[in-house]
N, CA and C of each residue as an Amber inpcrd file, in Angstrom:
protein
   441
  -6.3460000  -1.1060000  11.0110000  -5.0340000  -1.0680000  11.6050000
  -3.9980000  -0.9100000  10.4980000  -3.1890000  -0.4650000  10.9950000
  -2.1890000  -0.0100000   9.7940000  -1.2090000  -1.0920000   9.3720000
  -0.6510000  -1.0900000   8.7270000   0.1640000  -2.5390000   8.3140000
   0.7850000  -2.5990000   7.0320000   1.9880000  -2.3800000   7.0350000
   3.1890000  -2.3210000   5.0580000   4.4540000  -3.3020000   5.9450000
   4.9760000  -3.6530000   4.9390000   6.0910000  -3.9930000   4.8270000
   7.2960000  -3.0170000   4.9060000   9.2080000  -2.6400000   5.6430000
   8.8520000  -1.7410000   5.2720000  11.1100000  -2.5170000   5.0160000
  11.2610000  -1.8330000   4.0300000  12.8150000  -2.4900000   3.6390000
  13.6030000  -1.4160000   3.2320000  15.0340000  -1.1510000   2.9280000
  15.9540000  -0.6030000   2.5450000  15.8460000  -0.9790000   0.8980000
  15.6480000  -0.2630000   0.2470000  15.5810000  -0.4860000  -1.4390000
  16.1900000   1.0710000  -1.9000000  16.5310000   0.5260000  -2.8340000
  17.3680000   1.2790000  -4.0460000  16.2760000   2.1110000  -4.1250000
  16.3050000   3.2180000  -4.7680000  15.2310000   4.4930000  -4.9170000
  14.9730000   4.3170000  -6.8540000  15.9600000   3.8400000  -7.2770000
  15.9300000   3.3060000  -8.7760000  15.6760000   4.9450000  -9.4490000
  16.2900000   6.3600000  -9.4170000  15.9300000   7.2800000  -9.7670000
  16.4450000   7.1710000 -10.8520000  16.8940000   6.3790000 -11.4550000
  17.6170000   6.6330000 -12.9450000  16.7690000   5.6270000 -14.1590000
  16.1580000   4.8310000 -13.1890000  15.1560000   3.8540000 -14.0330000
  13.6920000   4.6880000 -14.6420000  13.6710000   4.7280000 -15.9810000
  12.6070000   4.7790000 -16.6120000  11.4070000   4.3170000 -17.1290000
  11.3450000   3.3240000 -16.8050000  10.4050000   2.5270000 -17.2720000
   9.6580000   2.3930000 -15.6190000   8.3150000   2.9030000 -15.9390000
   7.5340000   3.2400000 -15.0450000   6.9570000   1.4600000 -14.0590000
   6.9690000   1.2080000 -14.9270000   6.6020000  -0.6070000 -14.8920000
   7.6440000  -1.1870000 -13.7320000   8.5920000  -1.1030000 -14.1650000
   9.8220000  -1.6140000 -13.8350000   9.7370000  -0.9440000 -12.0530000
   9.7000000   0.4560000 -12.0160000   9.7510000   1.1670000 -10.4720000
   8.3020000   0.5570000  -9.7120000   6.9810000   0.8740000 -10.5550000
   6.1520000   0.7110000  -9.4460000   6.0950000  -0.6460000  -9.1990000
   6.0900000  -1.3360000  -9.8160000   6.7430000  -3.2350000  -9.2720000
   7.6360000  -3.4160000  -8.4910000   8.4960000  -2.4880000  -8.0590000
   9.4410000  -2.8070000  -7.2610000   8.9690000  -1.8280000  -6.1920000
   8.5930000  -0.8780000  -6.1610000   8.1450000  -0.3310000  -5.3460000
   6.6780000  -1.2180000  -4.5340000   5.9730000  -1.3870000  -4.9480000
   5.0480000  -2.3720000  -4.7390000   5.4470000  -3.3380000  -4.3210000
   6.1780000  -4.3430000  -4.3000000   6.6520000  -5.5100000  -3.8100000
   7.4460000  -4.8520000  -3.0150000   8.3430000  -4.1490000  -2.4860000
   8.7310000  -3.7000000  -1.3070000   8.1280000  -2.8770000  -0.3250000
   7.0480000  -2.6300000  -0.5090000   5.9800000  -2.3740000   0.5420000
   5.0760000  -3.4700000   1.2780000   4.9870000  -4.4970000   0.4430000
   4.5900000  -5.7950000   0.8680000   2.5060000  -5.5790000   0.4110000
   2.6270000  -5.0660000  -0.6030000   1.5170000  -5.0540000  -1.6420000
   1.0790000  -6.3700000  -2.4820000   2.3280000  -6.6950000  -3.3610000
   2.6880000  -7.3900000  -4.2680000   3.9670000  -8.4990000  -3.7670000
   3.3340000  -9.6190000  -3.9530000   4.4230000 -10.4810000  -3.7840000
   6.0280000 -10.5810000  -4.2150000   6.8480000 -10.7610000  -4.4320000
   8.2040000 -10.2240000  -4.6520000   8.4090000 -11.2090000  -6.2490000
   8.6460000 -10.2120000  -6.9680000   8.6440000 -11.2170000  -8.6430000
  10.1720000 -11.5830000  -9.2180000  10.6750000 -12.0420000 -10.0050000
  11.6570000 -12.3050000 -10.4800000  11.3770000 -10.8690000 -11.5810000
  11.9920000 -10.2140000 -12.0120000  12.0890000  -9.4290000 -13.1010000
  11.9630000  -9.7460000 -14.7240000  12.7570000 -10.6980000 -14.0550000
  13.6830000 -11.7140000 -15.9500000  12.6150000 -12.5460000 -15.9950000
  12.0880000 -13.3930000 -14.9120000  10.5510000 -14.1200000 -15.7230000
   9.5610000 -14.4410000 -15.3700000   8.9340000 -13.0460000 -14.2640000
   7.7780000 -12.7140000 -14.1530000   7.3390000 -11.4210000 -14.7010000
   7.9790000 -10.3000000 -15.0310000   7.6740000  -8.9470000 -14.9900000
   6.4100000  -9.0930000 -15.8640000   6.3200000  -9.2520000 -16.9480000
   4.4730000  -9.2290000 -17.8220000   3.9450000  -9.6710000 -17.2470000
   3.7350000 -10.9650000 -16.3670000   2.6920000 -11.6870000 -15.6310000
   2.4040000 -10.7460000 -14.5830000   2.9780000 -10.2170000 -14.1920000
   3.0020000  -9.1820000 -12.5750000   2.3410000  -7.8520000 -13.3640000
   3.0000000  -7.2380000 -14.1950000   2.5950000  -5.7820000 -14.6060000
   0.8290000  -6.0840000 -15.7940000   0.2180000  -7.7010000 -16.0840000
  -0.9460000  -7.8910000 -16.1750000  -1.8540000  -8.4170000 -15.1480000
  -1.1850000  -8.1260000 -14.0270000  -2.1540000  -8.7920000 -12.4990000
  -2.8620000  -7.8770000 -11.9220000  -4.0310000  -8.5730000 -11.2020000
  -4.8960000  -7.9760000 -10.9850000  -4.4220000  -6.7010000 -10.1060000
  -3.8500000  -7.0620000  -9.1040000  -3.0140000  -6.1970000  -7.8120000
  -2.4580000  -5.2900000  -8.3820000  -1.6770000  -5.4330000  -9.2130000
  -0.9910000  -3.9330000 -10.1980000  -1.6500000  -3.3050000 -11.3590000
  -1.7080000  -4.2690000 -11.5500000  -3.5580000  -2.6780000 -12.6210000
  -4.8170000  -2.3470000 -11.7210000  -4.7850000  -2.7490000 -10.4780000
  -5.7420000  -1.8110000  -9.3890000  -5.2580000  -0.3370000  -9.1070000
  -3.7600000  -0.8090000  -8.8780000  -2.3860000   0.4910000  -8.4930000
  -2.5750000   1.3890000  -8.9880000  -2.0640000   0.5300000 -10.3810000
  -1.9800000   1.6870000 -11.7620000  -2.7720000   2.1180000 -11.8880000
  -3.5820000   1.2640000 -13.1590000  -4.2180000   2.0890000 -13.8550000
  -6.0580000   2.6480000 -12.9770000  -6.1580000   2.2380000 -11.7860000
  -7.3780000   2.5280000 -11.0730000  -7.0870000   3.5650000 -10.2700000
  -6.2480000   3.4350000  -9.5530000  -5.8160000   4.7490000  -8.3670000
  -5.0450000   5.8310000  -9.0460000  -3.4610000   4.9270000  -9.7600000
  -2.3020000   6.2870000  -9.9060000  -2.9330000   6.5310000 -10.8900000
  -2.8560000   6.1720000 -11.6910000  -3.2030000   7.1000000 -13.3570000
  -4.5780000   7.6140000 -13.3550000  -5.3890000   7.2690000 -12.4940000
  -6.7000000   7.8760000 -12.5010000  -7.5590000   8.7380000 -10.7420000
  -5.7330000   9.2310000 -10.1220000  -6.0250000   9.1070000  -8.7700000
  -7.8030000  10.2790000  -8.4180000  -7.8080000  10.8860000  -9.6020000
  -8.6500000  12.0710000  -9.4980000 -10.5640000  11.0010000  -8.9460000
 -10.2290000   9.9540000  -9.9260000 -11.6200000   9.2810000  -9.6100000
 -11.5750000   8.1930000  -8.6890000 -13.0900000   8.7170000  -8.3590000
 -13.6940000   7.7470000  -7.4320000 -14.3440000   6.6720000  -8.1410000
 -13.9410000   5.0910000  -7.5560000 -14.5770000   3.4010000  -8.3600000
 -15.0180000   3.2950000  -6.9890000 -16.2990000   2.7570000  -7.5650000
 -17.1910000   1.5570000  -6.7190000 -16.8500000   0.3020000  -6.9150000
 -16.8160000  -0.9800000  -5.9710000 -16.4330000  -1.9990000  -5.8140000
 -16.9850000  -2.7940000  -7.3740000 -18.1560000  -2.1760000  -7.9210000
 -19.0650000  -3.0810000  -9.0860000 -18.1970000  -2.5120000 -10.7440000
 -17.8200000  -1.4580000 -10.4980000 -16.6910000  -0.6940000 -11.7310000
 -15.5610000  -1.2180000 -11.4790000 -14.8200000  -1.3480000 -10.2400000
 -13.3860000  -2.1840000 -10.2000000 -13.5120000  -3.4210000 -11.0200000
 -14.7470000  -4.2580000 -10.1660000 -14.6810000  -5.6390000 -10.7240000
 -15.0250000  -5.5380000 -12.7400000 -15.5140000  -4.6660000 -13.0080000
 -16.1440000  -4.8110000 -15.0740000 -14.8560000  -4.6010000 -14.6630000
 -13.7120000  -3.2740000 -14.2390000 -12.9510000  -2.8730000 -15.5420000
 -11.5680000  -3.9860000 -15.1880000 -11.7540000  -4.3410000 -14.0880000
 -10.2860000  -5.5600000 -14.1730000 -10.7550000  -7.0810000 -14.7140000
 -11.7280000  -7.4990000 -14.7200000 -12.4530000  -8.3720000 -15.1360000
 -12.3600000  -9.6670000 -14.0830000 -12.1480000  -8.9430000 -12.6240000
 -11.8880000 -10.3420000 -11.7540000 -13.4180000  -9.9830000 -10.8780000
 -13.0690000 -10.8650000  -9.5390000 -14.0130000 -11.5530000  -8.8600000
 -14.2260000 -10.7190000  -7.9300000 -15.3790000 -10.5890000  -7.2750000
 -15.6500000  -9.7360000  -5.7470000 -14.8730000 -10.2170000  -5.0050000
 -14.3970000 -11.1140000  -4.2880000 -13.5880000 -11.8340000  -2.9630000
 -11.8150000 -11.2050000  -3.5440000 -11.8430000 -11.5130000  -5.0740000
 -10.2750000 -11.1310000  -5.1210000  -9.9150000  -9.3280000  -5.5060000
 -10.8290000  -9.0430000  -5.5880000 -10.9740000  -7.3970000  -5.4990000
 -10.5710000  -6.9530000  -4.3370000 -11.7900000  -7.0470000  -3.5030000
 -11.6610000  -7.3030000  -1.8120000 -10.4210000  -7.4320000  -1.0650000
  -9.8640000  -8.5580000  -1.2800000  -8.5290000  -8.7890000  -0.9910000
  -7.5620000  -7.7930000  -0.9440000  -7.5600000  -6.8970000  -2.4740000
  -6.6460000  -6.1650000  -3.1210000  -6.8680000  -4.8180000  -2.3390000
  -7.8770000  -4.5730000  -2.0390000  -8.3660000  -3.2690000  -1.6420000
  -8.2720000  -3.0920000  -0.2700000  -8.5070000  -4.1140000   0.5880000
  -7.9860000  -4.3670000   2.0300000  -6.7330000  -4.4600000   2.1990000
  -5.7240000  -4.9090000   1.5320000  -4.5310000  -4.5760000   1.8650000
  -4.1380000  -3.3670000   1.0800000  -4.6260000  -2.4990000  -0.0580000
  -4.4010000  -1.2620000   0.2720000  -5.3420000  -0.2170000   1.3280000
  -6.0620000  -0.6650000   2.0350000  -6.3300000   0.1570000   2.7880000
  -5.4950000  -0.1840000   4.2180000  -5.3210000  -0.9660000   4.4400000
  -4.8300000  -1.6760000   5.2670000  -3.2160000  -0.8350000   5.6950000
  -2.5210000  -0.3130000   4.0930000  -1.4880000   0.3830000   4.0880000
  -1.8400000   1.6520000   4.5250000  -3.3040000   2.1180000   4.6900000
  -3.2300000   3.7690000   4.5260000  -3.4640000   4.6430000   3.1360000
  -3.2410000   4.0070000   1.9180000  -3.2040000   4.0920000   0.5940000
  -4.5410000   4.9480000   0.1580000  -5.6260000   4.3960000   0.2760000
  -6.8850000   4.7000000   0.0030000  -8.1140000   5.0170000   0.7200000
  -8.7700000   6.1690000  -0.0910000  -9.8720000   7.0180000   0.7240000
 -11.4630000   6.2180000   0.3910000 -11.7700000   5.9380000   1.4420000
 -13.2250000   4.8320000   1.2200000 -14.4050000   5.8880000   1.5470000
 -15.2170000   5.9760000   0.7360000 -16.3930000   7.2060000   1.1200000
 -18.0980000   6.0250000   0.6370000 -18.4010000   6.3940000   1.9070000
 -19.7170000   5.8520000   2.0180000 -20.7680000   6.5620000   0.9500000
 -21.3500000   5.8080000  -0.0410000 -22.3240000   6.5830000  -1.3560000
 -23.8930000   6.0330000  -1.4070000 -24.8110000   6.3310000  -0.0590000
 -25.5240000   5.0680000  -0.1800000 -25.3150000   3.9710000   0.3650000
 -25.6130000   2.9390000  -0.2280000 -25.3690000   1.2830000  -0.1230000
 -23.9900000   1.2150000  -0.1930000 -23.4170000   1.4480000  -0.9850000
 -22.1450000   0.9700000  -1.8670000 -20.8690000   2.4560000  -1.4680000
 -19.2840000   1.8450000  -1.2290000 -18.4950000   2.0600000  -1.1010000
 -17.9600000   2.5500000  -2.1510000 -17.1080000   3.6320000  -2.2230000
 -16.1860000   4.1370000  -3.4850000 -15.1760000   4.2070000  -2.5690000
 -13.6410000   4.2450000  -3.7160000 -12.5060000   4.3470000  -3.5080000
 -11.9980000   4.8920000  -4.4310000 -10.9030000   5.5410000  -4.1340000
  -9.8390000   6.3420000  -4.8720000  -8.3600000   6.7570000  -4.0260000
  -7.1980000   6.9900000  -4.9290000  -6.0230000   6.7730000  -3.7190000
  -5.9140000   8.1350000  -2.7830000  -5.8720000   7.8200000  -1.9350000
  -5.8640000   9.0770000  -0.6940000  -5.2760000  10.4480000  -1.0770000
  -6.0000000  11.2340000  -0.9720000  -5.8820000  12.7390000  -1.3540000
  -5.6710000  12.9100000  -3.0060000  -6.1620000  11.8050000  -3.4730000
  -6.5570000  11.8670000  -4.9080000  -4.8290000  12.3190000  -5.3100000
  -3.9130000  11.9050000  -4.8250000  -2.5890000  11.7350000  -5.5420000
  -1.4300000  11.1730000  -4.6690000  -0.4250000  10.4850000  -5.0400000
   0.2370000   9.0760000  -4.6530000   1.3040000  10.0580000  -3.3570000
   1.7170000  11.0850000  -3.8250000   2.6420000  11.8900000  -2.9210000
   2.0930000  12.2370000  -1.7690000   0.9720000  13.0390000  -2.0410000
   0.4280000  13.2150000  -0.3870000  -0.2970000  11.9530000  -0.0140000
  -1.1930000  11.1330000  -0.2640000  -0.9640000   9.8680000  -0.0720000
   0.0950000   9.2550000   0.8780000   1.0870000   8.7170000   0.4350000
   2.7810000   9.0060000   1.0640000   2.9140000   9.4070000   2.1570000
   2.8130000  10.8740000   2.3100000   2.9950000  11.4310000   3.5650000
   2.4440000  10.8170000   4.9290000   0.9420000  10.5080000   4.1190000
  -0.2490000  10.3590000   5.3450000   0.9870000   8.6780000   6.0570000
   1.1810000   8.1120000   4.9310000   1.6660000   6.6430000   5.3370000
   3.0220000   6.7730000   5.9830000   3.7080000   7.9090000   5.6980000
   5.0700000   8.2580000   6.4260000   4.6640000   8.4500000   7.8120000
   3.7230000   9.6290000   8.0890000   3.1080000   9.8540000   9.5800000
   3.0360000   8.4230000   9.9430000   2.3760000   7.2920000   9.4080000
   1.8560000   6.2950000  10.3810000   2.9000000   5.3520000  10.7320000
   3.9250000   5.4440000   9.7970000   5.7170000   4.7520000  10.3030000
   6.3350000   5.4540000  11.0850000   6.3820000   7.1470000  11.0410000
   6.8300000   7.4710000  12.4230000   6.3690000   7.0750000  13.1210000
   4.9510000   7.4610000  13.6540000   4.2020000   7.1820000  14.8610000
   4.5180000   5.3920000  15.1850000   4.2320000   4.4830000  14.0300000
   4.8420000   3.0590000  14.5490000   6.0110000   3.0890000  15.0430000
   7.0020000   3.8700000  14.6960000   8.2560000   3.7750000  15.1310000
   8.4190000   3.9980000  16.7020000   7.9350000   5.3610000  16.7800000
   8.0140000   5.9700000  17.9870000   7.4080000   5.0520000  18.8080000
   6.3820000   4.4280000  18.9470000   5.8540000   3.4980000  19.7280000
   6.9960000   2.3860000  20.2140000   7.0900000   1.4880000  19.2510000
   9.1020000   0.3200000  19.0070000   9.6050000   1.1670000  20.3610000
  10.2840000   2.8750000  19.9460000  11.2840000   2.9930000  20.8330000
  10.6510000   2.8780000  22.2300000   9.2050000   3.5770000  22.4680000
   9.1350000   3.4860000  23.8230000   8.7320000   2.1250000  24.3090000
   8.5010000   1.1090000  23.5640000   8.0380000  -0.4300000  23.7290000
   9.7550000  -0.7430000  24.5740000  10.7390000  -0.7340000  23.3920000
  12.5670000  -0.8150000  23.3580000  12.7300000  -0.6200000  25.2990000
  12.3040000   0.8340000  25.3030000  13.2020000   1.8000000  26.3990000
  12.4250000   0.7260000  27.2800000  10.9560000   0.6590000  27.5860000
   9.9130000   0.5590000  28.6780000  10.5460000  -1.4360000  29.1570000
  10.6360000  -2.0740000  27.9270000  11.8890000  -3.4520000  27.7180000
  12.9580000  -3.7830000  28.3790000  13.8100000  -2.5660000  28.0370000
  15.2400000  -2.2780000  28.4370000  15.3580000  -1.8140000  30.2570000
  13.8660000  -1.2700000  30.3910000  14.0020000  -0.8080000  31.8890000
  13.3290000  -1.8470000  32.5520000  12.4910000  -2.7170000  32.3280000
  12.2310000  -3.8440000  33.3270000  12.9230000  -5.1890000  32.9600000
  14.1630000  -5.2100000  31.8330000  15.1520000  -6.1240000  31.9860000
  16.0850000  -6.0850000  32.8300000  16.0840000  -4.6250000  33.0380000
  17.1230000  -4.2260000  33.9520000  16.8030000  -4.1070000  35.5510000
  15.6510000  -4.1960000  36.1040000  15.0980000  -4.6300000  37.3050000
  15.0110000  -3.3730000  37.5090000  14.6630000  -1.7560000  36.6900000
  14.4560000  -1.0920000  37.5120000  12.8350000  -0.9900000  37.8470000
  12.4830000  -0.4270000  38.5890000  11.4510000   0.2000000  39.0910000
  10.9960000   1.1760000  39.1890000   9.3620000   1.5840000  38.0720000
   9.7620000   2.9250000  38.1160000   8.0870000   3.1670000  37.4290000
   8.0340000   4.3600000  37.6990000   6.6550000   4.5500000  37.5510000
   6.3620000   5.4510000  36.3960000
C-alpha cells in the first residue's frame, strides 16, 4: 500500500550541499525522522536510513543489493534493514526483483527522477480518491439521495 508523508517545503534550489537537501528532502517525505540541522545533521547524514538513500540507491541507482550486501555494506542488522526498506517501498521508491531465494533492490527505474514520477502518479491518484471520498461526504451530509 502506498504511504509518504506529504508537506509544503522550500524546494532549497540555491542550496548546495547535497547533504543538507536530501535530509530535508527525506524528512519531509516522512522517510527520516525530522532532525535539528545545528545538532543533529552528522548523526543523521551517518544513519543507517540515509546511507541506504544515498549511497545504496541514489549514488548507485544503476545496481541491484541483496538484503545480505545491504546489511556487510551498512554494517547494521537484518530487522533494522528491513524496516528501512519497507518504508521505502512502502513510498513507491524501490524496485524488488525476485533472484532465487533472495530479494534484490535498487531505486525504481534505476534513477531518483523517474522514480518520482511513478510516486507523483500515486499522490494524484490518492488525491483524486480525497476528492471523490470529499464530494460522495458532502452529498450524504447534505441528505441528498442519489445513486
Amino acid at each position: 500500500m502506498f504511504e509518504m508523508n506529504i508537506r509544503i517545503v522550500n524546494p532549497m534550489l540555491y542550496e548546495k550541499n547535497i547533504d543538507f537537501v536530501l535530509l530535508n528532502f527525506l524528512n519531509s517525505i516522512g522517510y527520516m525522522p525530522r532532525v535539528d540541522p545545528q545538532r543533529d545533521f552528522e548523526r543523521a547524514i551517518k544513519s543507517v536510513p540515509y546511507r541506504l538513500f544515498k549511497e545504496c540507491f541514489l549514488l548507485r541507482a544503476d545496481r541491484e543489493w541483496s538484503v545480505e550486501e545491504l546489511i556487510a555494506y551498512l554494517g547494521t542488522t537484518r530487522t533494522t534493514l528491513y524496516r528501512h526498506l519497507n518504508k521505502l517501498k512502502s513510498m513507491d521508491l524501490l524496485d524488488e526483483r525476485q533472484e532465487g531465494m533472495n530479494k534484490k533492490y535498487r531505486l525504481r527505474y534505476g534513477d531518483l527522477k523517474h522514480a518520482w514520477n511513478f510516486v507523483e502518479a500515486n499522490v494524484n491518484l490518492a488525491m483524486q480518491n480525497y476528492r471523490m471520498m470529499v464530494e460522495h461526504i458532502s452529498k450524504l451530509a447534505g441528505g441528498e439521495d442519489y445513486e
